[in-house]
N, CA, C and O of each residue as an XYZ file, in Angstrom:
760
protein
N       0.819     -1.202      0.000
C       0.000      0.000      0.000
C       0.860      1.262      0.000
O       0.614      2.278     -0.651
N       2.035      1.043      0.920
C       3.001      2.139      0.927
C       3.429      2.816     -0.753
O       3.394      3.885     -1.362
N       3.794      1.507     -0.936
C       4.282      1.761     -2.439
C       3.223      2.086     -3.699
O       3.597      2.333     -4.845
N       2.166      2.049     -3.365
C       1.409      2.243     -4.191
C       1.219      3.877     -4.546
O       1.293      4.475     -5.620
N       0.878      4.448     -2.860
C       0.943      6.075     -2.379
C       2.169      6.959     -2.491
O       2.303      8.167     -2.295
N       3.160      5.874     -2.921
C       4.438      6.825     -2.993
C       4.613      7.179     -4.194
O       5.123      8.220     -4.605
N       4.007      5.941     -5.020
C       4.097      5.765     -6.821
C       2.809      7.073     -7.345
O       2.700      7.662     -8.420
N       2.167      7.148     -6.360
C       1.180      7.996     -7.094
C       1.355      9.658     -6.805
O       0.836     10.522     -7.513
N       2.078      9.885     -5.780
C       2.559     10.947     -5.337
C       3.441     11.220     -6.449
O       3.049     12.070     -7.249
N       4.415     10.735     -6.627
C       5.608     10.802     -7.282
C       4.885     11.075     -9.346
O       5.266     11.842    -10.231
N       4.255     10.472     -9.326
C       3.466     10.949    -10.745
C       2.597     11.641    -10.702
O       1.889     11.923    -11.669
N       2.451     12.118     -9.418
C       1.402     14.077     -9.050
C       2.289     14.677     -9.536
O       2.166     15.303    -10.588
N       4.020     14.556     -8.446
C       4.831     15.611     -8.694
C       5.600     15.741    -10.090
O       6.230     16.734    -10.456
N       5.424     14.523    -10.815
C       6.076     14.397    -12.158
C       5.342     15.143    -13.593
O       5.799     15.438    -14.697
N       3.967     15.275    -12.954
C       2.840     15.792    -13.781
C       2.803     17.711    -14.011
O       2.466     18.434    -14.949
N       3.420     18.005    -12.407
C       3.922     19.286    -12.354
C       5.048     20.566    -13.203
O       6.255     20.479    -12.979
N       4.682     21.345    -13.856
C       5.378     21.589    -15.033
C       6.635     22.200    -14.404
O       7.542     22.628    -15.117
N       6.692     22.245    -12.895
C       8.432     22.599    -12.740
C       8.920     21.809    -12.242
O      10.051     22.068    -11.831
N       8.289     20.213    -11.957
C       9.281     19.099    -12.054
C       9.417     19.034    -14.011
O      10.602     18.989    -14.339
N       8.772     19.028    -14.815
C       9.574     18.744    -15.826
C      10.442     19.931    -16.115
O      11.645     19.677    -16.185
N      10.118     21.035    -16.275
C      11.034     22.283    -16.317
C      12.528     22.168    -15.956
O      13.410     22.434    -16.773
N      12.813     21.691    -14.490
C      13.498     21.309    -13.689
C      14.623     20.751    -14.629
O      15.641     21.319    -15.025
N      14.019     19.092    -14.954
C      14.361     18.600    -15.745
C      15.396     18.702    -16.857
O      16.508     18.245    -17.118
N      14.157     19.823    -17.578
C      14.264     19.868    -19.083
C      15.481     20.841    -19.214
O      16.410     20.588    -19.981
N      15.440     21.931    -18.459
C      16.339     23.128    -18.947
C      17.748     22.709    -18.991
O      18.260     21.829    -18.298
N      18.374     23.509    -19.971
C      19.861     22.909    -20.319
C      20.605     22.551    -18.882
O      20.905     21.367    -18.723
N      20.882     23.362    -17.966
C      21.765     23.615    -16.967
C      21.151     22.970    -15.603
O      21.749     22.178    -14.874
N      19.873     23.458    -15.414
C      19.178     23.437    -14.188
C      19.249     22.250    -13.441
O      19.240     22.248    -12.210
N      19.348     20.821    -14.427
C      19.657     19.855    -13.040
C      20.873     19.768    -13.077
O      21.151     18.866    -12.287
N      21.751     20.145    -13.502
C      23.182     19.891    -13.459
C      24.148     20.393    -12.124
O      25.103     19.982    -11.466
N      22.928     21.942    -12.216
C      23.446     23.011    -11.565
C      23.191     22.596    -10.186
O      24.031     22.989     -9.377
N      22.254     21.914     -9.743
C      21.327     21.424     -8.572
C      22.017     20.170     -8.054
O      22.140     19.851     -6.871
N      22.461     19.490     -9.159
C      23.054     18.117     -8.303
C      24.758     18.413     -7.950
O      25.393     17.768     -7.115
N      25.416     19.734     -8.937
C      26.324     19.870     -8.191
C      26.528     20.638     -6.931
O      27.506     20.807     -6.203
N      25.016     21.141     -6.900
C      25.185     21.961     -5.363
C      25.280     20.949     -4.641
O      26.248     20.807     -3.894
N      24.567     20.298     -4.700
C      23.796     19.315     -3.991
C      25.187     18.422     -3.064
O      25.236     18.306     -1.839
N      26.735     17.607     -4.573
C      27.728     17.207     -4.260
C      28.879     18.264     -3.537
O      29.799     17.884     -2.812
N      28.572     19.773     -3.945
C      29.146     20.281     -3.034
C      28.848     20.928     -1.674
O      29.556     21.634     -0.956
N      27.797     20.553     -1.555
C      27.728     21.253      0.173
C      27.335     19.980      0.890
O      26.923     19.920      2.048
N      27.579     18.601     -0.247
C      27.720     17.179      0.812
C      29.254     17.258      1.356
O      29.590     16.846      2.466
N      30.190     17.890      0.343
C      31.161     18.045      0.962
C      31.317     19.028      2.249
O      31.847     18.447      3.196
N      31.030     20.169      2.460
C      30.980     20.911      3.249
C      30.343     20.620      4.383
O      30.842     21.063      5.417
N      29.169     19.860      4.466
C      28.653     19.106      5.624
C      29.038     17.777      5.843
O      28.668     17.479      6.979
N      29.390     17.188      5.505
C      30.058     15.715      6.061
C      31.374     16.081      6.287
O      31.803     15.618      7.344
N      32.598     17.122      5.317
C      33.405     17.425      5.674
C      33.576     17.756      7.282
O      34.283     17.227      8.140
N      32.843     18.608      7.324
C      32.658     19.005      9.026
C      32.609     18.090      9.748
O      33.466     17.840     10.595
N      31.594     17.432      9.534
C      30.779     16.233     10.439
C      32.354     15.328     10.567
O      32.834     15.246     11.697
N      33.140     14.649      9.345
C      34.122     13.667      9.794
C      34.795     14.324     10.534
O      34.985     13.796     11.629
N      35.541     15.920     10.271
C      36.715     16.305     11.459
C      36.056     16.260     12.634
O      36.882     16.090     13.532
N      34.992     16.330     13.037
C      34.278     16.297     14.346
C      34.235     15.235     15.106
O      34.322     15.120     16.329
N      34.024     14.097     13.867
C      34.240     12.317     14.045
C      35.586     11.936     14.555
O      35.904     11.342     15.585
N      36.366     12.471     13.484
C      37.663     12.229     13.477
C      38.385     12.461     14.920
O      38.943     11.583     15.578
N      38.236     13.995     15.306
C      38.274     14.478     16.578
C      37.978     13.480     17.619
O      38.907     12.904     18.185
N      36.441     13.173     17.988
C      35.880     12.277     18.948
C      37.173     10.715     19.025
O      37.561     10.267     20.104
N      37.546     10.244     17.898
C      38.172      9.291     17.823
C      39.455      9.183     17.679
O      40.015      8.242     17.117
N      40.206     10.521     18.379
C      41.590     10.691     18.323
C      42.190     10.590     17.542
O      43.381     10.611     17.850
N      41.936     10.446     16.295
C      42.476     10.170     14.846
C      43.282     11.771     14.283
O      44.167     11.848     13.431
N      42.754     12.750     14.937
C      43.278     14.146     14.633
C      43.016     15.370     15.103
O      41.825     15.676     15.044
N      43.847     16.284     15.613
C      43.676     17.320     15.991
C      43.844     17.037     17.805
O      43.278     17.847     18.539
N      44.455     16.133     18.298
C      43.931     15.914     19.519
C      44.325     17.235     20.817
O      43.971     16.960     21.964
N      44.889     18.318     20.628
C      45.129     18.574     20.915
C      44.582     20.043     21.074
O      44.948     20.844     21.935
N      43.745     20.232     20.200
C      42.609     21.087     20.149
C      41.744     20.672     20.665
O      41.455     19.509     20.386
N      40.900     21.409     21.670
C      39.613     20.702     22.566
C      38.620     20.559     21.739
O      38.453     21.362     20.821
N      37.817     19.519     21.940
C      36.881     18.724     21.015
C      35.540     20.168     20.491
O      35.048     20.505     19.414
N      35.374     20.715     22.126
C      34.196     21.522     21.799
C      34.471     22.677     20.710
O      33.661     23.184     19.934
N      36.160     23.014     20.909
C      36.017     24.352     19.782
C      35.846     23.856     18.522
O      35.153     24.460     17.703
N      36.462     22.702     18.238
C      36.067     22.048     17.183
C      34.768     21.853     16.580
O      34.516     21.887     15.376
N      33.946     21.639     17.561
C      33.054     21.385     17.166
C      31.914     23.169     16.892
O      31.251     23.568     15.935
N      32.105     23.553     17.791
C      31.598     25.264     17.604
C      32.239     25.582     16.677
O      31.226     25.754     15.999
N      32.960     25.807     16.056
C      33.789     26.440     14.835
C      32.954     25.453     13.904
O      32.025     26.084     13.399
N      32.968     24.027     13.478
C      32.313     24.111     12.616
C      30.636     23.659     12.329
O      30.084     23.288     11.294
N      30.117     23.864     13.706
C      28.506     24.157     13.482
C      27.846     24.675     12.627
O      26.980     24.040     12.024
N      28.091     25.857     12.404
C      27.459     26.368     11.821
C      27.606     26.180      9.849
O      26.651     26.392      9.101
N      29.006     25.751      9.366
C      28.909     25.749      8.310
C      28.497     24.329      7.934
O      28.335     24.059      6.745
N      28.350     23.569      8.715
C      27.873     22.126      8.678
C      26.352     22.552      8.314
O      25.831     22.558      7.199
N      25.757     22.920      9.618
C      24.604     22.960      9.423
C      23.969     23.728      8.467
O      22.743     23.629      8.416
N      24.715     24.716      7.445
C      24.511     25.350      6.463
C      24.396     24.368      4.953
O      23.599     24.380      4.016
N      25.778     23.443      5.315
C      25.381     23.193      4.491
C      24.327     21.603      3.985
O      23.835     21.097      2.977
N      24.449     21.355      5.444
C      22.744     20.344      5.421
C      21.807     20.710      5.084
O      21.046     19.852      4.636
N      21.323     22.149      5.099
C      20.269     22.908      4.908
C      20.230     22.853      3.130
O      19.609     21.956      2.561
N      20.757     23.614      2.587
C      21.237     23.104      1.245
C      21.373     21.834      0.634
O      20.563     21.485     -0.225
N      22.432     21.011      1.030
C      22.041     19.568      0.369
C      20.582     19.227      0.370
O      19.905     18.733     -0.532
N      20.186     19.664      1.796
C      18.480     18.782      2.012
C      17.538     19.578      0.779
O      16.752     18.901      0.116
N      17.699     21.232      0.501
C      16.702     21.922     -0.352
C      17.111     21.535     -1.853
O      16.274     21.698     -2.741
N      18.464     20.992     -2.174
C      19.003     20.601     -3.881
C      18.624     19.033     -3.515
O      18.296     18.437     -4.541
N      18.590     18.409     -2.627
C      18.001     16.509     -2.667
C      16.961     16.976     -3.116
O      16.983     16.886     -4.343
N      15.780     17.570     -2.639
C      14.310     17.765     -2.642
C      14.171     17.990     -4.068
O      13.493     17.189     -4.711
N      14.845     19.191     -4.777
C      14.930     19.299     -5.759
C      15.104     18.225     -6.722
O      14.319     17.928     -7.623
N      16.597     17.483     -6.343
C      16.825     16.332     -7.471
C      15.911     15.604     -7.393
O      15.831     15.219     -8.560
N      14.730     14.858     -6.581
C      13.833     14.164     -6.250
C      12.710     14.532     -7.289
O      12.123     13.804     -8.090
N      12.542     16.350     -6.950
C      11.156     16.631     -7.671
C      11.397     16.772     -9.268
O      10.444     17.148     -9.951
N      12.539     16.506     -9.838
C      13.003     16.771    -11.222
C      12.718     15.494    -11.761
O      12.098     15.475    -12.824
N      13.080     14.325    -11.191
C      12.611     12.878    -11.325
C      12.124     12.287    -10.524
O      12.756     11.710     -9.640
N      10.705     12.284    -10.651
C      10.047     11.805     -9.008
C      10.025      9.890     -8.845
O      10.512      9.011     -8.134
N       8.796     10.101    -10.437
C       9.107      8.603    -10.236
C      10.281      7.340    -10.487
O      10.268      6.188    -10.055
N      11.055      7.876    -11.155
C      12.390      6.927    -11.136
C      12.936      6.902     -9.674
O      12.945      5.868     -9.006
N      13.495      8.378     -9.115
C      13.852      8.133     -7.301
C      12.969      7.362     -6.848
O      13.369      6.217     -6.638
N      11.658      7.620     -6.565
C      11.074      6.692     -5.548
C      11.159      5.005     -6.070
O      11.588      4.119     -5.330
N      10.818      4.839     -7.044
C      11.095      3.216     -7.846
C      12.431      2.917     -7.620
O      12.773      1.917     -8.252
N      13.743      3.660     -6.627
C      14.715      2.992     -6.732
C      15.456      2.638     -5.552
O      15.776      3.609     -4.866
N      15.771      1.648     -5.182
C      16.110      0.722     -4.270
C      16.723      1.075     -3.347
O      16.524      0.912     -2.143
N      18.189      2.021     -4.365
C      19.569      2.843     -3.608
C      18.899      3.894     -2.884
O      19.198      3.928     -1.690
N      17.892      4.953     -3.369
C      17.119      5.831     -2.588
C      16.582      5.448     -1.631
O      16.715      6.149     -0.627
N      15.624      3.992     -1.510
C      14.998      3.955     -0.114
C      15.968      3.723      0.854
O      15.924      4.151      2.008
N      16.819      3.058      0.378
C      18.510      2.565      1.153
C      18.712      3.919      2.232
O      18.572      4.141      3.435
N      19.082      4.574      1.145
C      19.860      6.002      1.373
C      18.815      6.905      2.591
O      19.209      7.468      3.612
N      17.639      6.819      2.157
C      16.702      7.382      3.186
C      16.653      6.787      4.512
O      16.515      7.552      5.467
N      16.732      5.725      4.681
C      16.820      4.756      6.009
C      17.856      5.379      6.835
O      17.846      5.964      7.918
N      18.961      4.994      5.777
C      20.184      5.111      6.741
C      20.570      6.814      6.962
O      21.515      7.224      7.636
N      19.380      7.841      6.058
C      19.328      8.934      6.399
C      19.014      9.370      7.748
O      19.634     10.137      8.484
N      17.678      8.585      7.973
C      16.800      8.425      9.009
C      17.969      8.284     10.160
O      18.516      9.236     10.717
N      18.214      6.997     10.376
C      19.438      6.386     11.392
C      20.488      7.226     11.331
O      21.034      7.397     12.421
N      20.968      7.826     10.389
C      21.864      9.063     11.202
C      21.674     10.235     11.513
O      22.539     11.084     11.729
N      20.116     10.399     11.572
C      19.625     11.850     12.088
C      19.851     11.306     14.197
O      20.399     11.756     15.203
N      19.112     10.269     13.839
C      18.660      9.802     14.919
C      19.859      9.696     15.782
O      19.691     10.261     16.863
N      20.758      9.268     15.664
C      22.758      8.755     16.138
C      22.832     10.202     16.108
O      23.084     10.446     17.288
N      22.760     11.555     15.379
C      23.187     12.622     15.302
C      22.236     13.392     16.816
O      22.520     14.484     17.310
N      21.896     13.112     16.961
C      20.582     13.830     18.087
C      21.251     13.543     19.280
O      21.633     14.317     20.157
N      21.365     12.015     19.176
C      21.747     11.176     20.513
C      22.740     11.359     21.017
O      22.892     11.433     22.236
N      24.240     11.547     19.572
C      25.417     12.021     20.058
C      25.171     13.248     20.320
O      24.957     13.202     21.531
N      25.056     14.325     20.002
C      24.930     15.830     20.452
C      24.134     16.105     21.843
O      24.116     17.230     22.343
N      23.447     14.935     22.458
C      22.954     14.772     23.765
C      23.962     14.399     24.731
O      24.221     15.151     25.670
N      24.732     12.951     24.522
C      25.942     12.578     24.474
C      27.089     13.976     25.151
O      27.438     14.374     26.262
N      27.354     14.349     23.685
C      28.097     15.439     23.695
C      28.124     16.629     24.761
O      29.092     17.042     25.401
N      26.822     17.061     24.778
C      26.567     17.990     25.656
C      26.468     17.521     27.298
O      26.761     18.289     28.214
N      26.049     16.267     27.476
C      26.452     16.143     28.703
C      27.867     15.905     29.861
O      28.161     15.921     31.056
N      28.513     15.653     28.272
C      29.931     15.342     28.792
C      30.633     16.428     28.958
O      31.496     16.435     29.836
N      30.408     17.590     28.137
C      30.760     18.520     28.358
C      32.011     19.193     29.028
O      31.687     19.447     30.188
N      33.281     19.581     28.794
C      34.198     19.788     29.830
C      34.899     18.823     30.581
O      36.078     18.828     30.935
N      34.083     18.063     30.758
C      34.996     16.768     31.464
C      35.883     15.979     30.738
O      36.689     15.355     31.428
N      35.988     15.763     28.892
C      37.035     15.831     29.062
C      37.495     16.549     27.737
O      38.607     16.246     27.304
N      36.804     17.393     27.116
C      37.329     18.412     26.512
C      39.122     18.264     25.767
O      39.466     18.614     24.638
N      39.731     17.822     26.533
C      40.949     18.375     26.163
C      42.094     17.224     26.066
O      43.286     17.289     25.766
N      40.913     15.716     26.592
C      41.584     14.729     25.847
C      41.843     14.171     24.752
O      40.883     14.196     23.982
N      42.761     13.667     24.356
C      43.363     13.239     23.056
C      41.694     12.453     22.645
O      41.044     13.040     21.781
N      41.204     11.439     23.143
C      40.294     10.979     22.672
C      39.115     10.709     23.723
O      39.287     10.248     24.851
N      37.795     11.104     23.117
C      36.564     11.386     23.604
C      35.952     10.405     24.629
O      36.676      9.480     24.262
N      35.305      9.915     25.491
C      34.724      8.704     26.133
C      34.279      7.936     24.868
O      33.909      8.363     23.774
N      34.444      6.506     25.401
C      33.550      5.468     24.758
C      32.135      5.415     23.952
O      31.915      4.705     22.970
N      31.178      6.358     24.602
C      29.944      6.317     24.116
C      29.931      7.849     22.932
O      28.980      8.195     22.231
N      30.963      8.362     23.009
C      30.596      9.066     21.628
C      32.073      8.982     21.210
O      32.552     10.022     20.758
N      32.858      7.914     21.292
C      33.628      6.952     20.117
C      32.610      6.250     19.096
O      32.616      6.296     17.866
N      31.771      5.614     19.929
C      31.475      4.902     19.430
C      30.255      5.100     18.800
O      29.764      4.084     18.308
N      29.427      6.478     18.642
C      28.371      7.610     18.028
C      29.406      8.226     17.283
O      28.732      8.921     16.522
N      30.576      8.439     16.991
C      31.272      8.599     15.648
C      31.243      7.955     15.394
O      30.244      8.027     14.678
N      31.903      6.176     15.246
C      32.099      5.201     14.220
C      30.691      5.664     13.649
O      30.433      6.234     12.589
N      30.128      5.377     14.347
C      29.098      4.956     13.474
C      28.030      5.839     12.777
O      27.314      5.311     11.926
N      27.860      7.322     13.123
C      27.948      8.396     12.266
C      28.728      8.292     10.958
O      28.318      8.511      9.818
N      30.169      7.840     11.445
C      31.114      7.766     10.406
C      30.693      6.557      9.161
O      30.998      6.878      8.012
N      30.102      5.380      9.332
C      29.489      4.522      8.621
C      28.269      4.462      8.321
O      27.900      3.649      7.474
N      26.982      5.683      9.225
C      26.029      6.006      8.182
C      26.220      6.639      7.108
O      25.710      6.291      6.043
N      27.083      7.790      7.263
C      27.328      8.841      6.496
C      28.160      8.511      4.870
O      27.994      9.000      3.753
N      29.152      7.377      5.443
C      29.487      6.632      4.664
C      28.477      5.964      3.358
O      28.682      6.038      2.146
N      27.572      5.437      3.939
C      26.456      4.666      3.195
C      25.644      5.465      2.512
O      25.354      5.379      1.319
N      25.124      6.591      3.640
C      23.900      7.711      2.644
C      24.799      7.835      1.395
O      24.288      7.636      0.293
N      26.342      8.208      1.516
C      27.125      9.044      0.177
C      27.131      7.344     -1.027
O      27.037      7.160     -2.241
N      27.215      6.896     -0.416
C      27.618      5.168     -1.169
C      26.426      5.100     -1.946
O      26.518      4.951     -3.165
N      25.164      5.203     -1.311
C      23.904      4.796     -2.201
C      23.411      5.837     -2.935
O      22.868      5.594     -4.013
N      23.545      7.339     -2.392
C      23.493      8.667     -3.585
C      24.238      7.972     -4.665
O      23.479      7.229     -5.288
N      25.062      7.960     -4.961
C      25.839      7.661     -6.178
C      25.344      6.626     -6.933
O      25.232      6.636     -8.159
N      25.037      5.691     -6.151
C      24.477      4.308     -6.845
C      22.921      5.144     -7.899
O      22.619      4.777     -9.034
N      22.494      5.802     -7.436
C      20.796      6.429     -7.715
C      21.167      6.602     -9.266
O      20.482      6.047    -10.126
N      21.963      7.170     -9.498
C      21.986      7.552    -11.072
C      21.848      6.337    -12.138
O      21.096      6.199    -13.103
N      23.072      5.339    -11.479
C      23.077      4.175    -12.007
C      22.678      3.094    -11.316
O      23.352      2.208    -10.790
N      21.204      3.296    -11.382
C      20.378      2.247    -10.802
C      20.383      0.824    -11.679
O      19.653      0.663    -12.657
N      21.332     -0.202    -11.172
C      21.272     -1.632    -11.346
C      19.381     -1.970    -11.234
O      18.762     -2.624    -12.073
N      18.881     -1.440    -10.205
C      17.503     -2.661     -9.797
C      16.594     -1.698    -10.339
O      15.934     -0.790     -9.833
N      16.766     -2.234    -11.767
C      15.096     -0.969    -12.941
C      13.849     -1.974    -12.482
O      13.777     -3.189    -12.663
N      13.310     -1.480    -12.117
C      12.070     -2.394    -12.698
C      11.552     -3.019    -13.457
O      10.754     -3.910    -13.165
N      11.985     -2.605    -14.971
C      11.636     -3.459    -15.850
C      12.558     -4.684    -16.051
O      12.070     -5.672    -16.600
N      13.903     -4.705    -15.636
C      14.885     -5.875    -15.666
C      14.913     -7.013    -14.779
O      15.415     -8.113    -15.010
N      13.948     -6.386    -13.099
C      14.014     -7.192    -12.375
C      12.874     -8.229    -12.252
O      11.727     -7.941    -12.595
N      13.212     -9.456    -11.750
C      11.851    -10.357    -11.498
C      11.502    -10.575    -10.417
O      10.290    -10.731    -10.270
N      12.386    -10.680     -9.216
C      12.675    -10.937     -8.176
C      11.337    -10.297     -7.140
O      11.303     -9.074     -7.008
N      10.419    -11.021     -6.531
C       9.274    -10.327     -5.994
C       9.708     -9.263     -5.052
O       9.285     -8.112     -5.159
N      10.623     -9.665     -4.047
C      11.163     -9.130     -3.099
C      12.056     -7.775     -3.390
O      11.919     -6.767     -2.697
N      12.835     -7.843     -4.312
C      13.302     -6.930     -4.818
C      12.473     -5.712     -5.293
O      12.672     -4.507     -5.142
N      11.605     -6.312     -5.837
C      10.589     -5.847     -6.464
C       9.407     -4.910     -5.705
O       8.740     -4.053     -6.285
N       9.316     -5.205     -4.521
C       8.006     -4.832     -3.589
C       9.620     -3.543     -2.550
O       9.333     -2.458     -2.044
N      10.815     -4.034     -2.542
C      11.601     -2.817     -1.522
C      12.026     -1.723     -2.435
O      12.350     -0.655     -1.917
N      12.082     -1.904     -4.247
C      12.187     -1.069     -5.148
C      10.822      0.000     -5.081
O      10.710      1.199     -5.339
N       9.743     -1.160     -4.554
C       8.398      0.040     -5.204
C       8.240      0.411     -6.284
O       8.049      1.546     -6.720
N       8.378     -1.364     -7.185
C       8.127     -1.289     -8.407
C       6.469     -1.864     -8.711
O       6.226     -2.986     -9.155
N       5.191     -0.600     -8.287
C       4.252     -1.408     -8.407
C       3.947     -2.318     -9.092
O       3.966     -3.506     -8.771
N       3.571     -1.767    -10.313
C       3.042     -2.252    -12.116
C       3.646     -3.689    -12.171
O       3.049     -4.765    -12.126
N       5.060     -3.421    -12.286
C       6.020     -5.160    -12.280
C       4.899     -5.749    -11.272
O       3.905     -6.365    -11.656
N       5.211     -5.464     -9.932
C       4.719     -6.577     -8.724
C       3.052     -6.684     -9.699
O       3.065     -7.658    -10.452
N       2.153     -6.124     -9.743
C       0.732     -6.575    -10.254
C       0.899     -7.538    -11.009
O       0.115     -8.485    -11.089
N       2.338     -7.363    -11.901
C       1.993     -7.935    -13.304
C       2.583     -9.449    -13.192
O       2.583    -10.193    -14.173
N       3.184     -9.923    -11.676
C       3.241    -10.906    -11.314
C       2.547    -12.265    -11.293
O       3.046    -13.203    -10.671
């Protein structure tokens, strides 16, 4: 049912003349998906030295928090951005993104590192000062970097995959594949 409401959404927004516009114009998605790759750099950039930091891997000698205040804000600038050029690349091709496998991937493990991102910055803030100025962070946000560090990893792993989507719908048979693609039409035509 999910997939049915997502498929039909997605050919509302495809029906819309500035998702095809979007599209169509010489430059306009070009221009959008390279914002899009460059302020993934600018926000994950941040995000790993912050990681990196927590896990003594660099800088240890700079206290974790200035690190992390210095680059708040251009992080979160440029999440703000990636998130308004994703939305975009989404609404330029609605129904191919949602029909594709690497996207729901990518959204999950979007999900799961909002969620790890909340928890560590709770984390973070309670530790606060205590130990600031060690080479490497306590255990429990070591270990809310790794693994920041391996969502973040994955969201960028399965963006890339999206363009060159292996699992089309029309190639695949596989039911299962088939029903986590949100390839309705195929699954009916089962």
């Amino acid at each position: 049912m999910i997939n049915e409401l997502l498929l039909q959404f997605a050919q509302w927004l495809y029906a819309q003349s500035y998702s095809q516009m979007l599209l169509a114009g010489y430059y306009s998605y070009n221009w959008v998906e390279a914002t899009h790759v460059l302020t993934l750099m600018l926000s994950i950039g941040s995000l790993f030295i912050i990681d990196f930091r927590m896990l003594g891997l660099i800088l240890p000698n700079v206290p974790a928090s200035t690190i992390a205040n210095r680059l708040h804000k251009p992080m979160i600038i440029g999440f703000a951005i990636m998130f308004i050029t994703g939305f975009l690349l989404v609404y330029a091709k609605p129904v191919e993104t949602v029909q594709s496998l690497w996207f729901r991937i990518k959204m999950i493990l979007l999900v799961c590192a909002f969620i790890n991102a909340w928890i560590f910055n709770a984390r973070l803030k309670a530790a606060e000062g205590s130990w600031d100025m060690d080479p490497v962070a306590p255990k429990n946000l070591r270990t809310g970097a790794i693994i920041s560090l391996v969502l973040w990893c994955g969201v960028v792993t399965m963006g890339r995959y999206i363009p060159y989507d292996w699992v089309d719908c029309v190639n695949v048979e596989n039911p299962t594949i088939l029903w986590a693609a949100g390839c309705v039409e195929q699954l009916q035509a089962l």
